[in-house]
C-alpha positions in Angstrom: 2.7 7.5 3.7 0.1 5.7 5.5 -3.4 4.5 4.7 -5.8 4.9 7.5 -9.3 5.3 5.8 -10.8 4.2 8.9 -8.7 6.7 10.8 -7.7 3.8 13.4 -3.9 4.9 13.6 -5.1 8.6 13.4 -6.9 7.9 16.6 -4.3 6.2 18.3 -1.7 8.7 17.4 -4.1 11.7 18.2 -3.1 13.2 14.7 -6.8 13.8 14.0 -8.2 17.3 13.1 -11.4 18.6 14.9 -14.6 17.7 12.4 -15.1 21.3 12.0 -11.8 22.2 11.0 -12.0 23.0 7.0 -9.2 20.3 6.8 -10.3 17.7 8.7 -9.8 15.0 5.9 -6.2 15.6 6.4 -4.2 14.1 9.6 -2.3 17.0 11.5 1.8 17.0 10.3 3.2 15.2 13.2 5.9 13.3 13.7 7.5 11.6 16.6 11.0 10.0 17.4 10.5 6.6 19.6 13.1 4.8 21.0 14.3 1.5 20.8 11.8 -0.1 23.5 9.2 1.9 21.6 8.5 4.7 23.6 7.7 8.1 22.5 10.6 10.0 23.4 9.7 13.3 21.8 6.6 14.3 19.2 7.3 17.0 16.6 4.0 19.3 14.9 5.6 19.7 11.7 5.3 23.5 10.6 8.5 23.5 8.3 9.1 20.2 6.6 12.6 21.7 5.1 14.1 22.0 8.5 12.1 18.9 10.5 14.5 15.9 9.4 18.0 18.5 10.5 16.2 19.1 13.9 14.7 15.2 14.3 18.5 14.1 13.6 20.1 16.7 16.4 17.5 15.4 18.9 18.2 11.9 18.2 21.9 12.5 18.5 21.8 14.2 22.1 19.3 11.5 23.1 22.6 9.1 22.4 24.9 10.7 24.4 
């Protein structure tokens, strides 16, 4: 968990809801798998939280091969 009260990373990160949106306190669930240079290699909208860390895993395994 990250604090970002002044929604700097938020903005940077583009995880920041629309003002009108009833939940726009809340960041969006996203996630994103960057590489070693730090480069975003893939960004995830998190719907299921159950399954996101199995399919995050399988992505970062065929990125290895």
């Amino acid at each position: 968990m990250l604090s970002d009260p002044g929604k700097q990373v938020g903005t940077v990160y583009e995880v920041l809801r629309d003002p009108a949106d009833k939940f726009a306190d809340y960041p969006q669930r996203i996630s994103y798998l960057i590489d070693p240079a730090g480069i975003i290699v893939k960004s995830y909208e998190v719907v299921d939280p159950s399954g996101h860390g199995a399919e995050v895993l399988a992505d970062l395994a065929a990125a290895q091969r």
